[in-house]
C-alpha positions as CSV (number, residue, x, y, z in Angstrom):
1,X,159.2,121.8,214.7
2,X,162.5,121.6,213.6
3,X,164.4,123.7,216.0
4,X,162.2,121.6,218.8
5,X,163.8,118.2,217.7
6,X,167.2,117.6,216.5
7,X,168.2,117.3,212.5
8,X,170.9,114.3,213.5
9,X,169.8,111.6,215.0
10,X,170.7,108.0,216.2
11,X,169.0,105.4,214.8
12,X,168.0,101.5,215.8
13,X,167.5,99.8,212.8
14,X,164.9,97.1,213.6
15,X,163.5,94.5,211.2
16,X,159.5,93.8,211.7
17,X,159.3,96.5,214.8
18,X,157.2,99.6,213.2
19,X,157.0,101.7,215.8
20,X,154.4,104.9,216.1
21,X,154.1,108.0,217.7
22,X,152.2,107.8,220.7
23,X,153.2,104.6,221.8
24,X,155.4,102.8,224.2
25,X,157.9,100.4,222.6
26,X,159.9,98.2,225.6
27,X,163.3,97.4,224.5
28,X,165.6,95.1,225.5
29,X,169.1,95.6,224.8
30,X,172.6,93.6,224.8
31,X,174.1,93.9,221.5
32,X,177.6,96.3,222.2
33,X,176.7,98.5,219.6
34,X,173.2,99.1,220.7
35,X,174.0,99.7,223.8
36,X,176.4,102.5,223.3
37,X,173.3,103.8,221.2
38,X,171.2,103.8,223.8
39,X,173.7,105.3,226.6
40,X,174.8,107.9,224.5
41,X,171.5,108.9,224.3
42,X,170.3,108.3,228.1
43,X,173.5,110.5,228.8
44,X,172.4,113.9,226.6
45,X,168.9,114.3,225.0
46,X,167.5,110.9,225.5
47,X,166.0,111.0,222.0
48,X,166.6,108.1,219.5
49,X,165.0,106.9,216.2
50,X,163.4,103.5,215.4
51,X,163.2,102.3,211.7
52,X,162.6,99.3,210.4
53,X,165.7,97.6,208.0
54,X,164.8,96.0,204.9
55,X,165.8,92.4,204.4
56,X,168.1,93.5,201.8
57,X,172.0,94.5,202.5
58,X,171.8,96.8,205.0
59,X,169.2,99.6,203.9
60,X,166.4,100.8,205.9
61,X,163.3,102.5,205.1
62,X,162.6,106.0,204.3
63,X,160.1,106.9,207.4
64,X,160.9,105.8,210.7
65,X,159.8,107.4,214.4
66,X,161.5,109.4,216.8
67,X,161.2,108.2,220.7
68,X,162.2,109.4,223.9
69,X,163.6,107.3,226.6
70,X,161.5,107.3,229.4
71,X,162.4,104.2,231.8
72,X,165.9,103.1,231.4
73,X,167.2,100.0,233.5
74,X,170.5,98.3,233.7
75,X,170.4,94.5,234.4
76,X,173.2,92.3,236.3
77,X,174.1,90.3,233.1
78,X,175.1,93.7,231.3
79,X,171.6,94.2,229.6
80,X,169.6,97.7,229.9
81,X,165.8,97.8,229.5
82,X,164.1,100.3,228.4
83,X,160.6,102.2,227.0
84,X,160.4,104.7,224.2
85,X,157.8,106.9,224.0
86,X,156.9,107.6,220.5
87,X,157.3,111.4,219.8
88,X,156.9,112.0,215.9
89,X,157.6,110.3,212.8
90,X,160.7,111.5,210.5
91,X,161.8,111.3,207.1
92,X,165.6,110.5,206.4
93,X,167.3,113.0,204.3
94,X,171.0,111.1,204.4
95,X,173.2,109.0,206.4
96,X,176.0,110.6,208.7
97,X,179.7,109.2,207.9
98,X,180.7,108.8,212.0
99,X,183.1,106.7,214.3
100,X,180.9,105.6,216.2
101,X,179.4,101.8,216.5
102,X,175.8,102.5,215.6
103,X,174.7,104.9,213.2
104,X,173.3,108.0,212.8
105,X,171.1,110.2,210.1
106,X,170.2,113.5,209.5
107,X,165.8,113.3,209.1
108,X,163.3,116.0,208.8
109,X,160.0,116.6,210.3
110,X,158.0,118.8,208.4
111,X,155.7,115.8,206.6
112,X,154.5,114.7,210.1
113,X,154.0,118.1,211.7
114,X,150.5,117.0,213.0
115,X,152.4,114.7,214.6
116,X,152.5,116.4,217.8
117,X,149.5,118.7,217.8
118,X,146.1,118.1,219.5
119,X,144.5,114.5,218.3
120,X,142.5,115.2,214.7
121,X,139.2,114.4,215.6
122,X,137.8,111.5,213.4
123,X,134.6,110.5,214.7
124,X,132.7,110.5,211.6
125,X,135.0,107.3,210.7
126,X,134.1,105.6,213.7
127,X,130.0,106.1,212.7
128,X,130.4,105.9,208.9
129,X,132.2,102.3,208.7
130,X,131.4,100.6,212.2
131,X,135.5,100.8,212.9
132,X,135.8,100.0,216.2
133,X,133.0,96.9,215.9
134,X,135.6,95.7,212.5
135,X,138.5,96.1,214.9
136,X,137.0,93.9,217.8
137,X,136.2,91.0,215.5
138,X,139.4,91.0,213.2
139,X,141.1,90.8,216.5
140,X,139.1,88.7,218.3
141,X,139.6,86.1,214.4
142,X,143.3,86.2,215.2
143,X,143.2,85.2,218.8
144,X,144.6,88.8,219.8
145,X,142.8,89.7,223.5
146,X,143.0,93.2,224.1
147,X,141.4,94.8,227.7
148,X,139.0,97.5,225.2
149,X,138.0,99.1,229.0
150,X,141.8,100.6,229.4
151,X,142.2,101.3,225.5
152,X,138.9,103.3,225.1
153,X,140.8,105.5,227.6
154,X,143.5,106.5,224.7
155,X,143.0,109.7,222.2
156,X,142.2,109.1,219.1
157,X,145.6,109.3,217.6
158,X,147.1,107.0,220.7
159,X,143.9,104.4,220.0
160,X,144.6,104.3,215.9
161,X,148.5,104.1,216.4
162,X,148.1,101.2,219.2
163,X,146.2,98.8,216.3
164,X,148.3,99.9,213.4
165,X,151.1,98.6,215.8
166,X,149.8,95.6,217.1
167,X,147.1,94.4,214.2
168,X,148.3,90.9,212.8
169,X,149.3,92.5,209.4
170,X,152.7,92.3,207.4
171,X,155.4,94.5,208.2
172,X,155.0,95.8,204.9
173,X,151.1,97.4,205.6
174,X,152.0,98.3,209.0
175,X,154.8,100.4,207.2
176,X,152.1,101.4,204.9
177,X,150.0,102.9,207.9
178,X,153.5,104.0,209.3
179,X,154.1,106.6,206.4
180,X,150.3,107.8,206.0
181,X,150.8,111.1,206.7
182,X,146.6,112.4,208.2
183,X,145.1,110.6,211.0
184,X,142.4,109.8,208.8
185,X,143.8,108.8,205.6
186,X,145.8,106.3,208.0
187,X,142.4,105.0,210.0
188,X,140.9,104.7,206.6
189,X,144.1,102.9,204.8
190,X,143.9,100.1,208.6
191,X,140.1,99.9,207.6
192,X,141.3,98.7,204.5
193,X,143.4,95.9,205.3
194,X,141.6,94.5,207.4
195,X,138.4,94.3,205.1
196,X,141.0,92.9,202.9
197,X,142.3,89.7,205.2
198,X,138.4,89.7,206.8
199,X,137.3,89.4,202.9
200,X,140.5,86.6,201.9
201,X,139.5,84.8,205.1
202,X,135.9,84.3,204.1
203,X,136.8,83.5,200.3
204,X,138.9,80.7,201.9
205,X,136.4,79.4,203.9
206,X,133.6,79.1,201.1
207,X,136.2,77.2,198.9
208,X,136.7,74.9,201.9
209,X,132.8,74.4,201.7
């Protein structure tokens, strides 16, 4: 894995956008640095990192995700638009003293190998805790539609990525599920959290009783 991706790479800080592999993340861009970011990447490998920043100075977390471009638009008031698709998750190692406006760090890949192999099958999850039936209704709580026809259509590793993503949960837990390394310690920890907010919701409404 490491030859196939590189050991320095540029990096969009983002605060409250945890981004996964597997996924499509649209992006609209105007801020100068940013920009030169993303054209600098456009230009050579088209490979960029997403992490998110901690409210704090300006540190970010440990685990982010690396993306590749894979629609790139340039708009008449000096925007660009584009998608990354979520390739595999990295660990940062340092941060690269540059010249440059944006910056850069030197991650490694071997913690999220499985990143990029064949989906791990976790079926037995799905039967043993009624996930997908927890999903729907936790969802459905929050006022979040989702078109369940097109997403049963995902592997499992696309499907478990997509909620972890999207699910109304802090930034915090989605970071959580973020640096879960196995596919099923991750369904397992999402299964979790949402028992937890399903559980805090129904303690709330028996005291309002």
């Amino acid at each position: 894995m490491d030859k196939k991706f590189p050991k320095q790479i540029p990096v969009f800080p983002l605060s409250g956008v945890i981004y996964f592999p597997k996924t499509n993340l649209p992006l609209n861009i105007f801020e100068e640095r940013y920009l030169e970011l993303v054209n600098d990447c456009f230009r050579s490998n088209k490979l960029m990192g997403m992490v998110q920043s901690k409210k704090e100075n300006s540190s970010v977390y440990k685990v982010g995700c690396l993306g590749k471009i894979s629609d790139y638009q340039e708009t008449s008031d000096g925007r660009v638009l584009i998608n990354l698709t979520g390739i595999t998750r990295f660990e940062i190692t340092k941060e690269i003293s540059n010249q440059k406006k944006y910056r850069e760090f030197e991650v490694d890949y071997k913690k999220f190998h499985k990143d990029v192999l064949d989906s791990e099958k976790i079926s037995l999850v799905y039967d043993n805790f009624k996930f997908m039936e927890k999903i729907k209704k936790f969802f459905e709580k929050n006022g979040l539609m989702i078109n369940w026809k097109e997403f049963e259509k995902l592997d499992e590793a696309q499907k478990i990525n997509t909620l972890s993503m999207i699910a109304p949960i802090s930034n915090e837990e989605k970071q959580k599920l973020l640096e879960t390394i196995s596919l099923g310690e991750k369904t397992n920890t999402l299964l979790n959290i949402i028992e937890f907010y399903s559980y805090e919701n129904s303690s709330d409404n028996e005291t309002i009783q």
